[in-house]
C-alpha positions in Angstrom: 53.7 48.8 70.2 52.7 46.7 73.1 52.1 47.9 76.8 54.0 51.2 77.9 55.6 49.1 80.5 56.9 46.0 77.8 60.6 46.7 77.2 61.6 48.1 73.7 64.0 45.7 72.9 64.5 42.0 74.7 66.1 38.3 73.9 64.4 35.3 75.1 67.4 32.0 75.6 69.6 33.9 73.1 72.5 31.2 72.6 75.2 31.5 69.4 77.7 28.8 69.1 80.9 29.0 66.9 82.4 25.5 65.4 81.2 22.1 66.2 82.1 18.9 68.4 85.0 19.8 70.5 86.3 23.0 68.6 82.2 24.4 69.8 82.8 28.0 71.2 79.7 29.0 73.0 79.7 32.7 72.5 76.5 33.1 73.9 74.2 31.1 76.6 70.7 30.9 76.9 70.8 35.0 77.7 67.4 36.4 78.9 67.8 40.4 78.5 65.1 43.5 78.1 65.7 46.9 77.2 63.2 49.7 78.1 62.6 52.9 76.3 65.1 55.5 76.5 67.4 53.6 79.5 71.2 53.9 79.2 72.8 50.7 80.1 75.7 49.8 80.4 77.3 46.6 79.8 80.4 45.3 81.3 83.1 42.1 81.4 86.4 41.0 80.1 86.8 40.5 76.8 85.1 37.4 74.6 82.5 37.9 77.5 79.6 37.6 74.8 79.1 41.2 74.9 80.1 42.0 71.2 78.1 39.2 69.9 75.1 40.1 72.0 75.4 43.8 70.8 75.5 42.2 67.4 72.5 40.1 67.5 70.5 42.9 69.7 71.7 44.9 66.3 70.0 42.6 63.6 74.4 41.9 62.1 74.3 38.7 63.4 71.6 35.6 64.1 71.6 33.6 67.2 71.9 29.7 66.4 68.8 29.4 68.8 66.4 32.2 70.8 64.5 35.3 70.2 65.2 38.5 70.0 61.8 40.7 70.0 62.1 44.7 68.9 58.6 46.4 69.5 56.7 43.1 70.0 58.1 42.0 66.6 60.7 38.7 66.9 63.2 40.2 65.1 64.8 36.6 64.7 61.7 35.4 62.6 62.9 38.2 60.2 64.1 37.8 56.4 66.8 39.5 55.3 64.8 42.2 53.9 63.1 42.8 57.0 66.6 43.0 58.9 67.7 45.4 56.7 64.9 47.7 57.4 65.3 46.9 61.0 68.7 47.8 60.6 68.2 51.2 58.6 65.4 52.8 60.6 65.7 52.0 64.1 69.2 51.0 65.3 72.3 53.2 64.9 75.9 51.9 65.9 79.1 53.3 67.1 82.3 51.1 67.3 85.5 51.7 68.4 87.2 52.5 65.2 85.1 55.8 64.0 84.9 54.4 60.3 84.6 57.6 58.2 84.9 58.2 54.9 88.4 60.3 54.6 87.4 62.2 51.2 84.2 63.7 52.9 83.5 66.3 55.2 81.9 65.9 58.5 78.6 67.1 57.5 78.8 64.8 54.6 79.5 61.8 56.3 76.8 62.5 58.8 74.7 63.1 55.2 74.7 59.7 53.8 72.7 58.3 56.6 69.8 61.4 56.6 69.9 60.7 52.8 68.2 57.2 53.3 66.5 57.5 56.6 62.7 58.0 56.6 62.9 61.4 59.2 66.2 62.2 59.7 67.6 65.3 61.3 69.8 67.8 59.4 73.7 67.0 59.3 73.8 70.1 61.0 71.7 69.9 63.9 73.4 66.1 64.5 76.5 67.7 64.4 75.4 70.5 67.2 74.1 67.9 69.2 77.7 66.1 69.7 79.1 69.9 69.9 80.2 69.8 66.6 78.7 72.5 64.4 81.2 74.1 63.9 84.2 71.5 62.7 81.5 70.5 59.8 83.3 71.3 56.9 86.6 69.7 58.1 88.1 66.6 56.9 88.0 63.1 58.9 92.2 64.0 58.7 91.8 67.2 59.9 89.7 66.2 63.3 91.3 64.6 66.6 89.6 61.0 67.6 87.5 62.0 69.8 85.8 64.5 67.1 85.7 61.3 64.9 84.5 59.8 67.1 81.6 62.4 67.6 80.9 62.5 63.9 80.6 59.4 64.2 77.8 59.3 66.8 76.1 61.7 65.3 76.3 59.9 61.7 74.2 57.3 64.1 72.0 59.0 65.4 71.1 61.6 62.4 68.6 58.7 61.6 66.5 59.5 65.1 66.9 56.0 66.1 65.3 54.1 68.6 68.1 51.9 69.7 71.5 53.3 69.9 74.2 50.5 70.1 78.1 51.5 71.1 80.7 49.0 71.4 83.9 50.0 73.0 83.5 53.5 71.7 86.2 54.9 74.1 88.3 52.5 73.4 90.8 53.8 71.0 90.8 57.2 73.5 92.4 58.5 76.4 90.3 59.4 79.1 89.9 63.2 78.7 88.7 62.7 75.0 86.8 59.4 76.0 84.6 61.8 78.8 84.0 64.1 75.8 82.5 61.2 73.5 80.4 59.6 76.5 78.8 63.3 77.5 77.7 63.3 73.7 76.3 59.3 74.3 74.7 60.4 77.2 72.8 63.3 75.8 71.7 62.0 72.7 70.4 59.5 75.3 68.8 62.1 77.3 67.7 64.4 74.4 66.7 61.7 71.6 65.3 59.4 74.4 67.3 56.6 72.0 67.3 53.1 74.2 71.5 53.2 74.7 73.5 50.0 75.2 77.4 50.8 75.9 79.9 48.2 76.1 82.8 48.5 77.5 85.7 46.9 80.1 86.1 50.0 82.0 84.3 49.7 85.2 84.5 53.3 86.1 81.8 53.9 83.0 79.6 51.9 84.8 78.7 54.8 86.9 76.9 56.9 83.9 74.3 54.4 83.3 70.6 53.7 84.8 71.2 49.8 84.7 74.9 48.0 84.5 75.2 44.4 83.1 77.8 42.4 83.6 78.6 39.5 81.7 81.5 36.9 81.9 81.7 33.4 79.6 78.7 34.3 77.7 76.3 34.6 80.3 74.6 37.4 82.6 76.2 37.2 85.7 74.5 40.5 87.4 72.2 43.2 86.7 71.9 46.3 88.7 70.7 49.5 88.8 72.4 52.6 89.9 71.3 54.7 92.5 72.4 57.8 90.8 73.4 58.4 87.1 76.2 60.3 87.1 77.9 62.5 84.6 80.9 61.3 82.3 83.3 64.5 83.9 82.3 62.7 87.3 83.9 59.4 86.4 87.5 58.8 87.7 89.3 56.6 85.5 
């Protein structure tokens, strides 16, 4: 670990380019970003913004064709493949839109496969409790609304304790009274896990729920600011 101060996560000139000559798509552009210890931040722009691929890379799915991305101190983009996969496995959980369950399981034993290979998991249960789930953990992935996915989901990704929680559009597929449910579960795993917690998302009015908001637009930061308040997801107007 480096200085209490030195941000948990951060990329250095992160650029990823798709295609060559004059097909190049420049996903990415020389992106300078860090991430503190147990921040929630927000980050916001139109879609093919960069903030999928950046969420990617910040995740250890995807390489930057040039930059650094550090974890801890560690330059994560110096890593083998072995190395990511740890990465990968003990320290970053993910959420994406679509809650990608297995259907023949329960809840609890969806949420089980991760605290069966992580190094000091939580019990299913207690991840379940923590997204206000406890008591739907014998049910079917069928047999749950989306937004309960969606929860088992989050909880699947954070049964591993992790250090970074990454959620990409995790409201998307939700109206707005379920999506508030899912982000008050984001935002106390946040609170409770102290998990660093970057949120994409195109809805400005989620903004509001985060200590720093970035906003991105053709692959670049554009702005980054810090809320004077945090507020609640049930104080968000949509």
């Amino acid at each position: 670990m480096g200085e209490p101060d030195a941000p948990l996560l951060s990329t250095r000139g992160l650029t990823k380019t798709y295609g060559a000559g004059s097909s190049m798509v420049r996903a990415l552009s020389a992106v300078d970003l860090d991430l503190h210890a147990g921040e929630l931040v927000v980050l916001l722009g139109p879609s093919g913004s960069g903030k999928s691929t950046l969420l990617n890379i910040l995740g250890g799915l995807d390489a930057p064709t040039s930059g650094q991305v550090f974890f801890e101190g560690h330059e994560l983009t110096a890593f083998g493949d072995s190395e990511l996969t740890q990465y990968r496995r003990d320290s970053v959980g993910f959420v994406f839109q679509f809650y990608n369950l297995i259907a023949s399981l329960t809840a609890f034993e969806n949420v089980s496969l991760v605290t069966e290979i992580a190094q000091q998991p939580m019990r299913p249960d207690e991840a379940l409790a923590l997204v206000g789930l406890e008591a739907r953990a014998s049910h079917f992935p069928s047999e749950l609304s989306g937004g309960e996915q969606q929860r088992v989901a989050i909880a699947r990704a954070i049964a591993k304790r992790p250090e970074v929680l990454l959620c990409d559009e995790p409201t998307g597929a939700l109206d707005s009274q379920t999506g508030i449910l899912v982000l008050e579960a984001i935002q106390r795993v946040n609170r409770e896990l102290g998990a660093t917690t970057a949120l994409i998302t195109h809805n400005q009015a989620i903004a509001d729920m985060a200590h720093r908001v970035i906003s991105m637009a053709d692959g670049r930061i554009v702005e980054i600011r810090k809320n004077a308040s945090v507020k609640a997801p049930s104080e968000l107007v949509w």
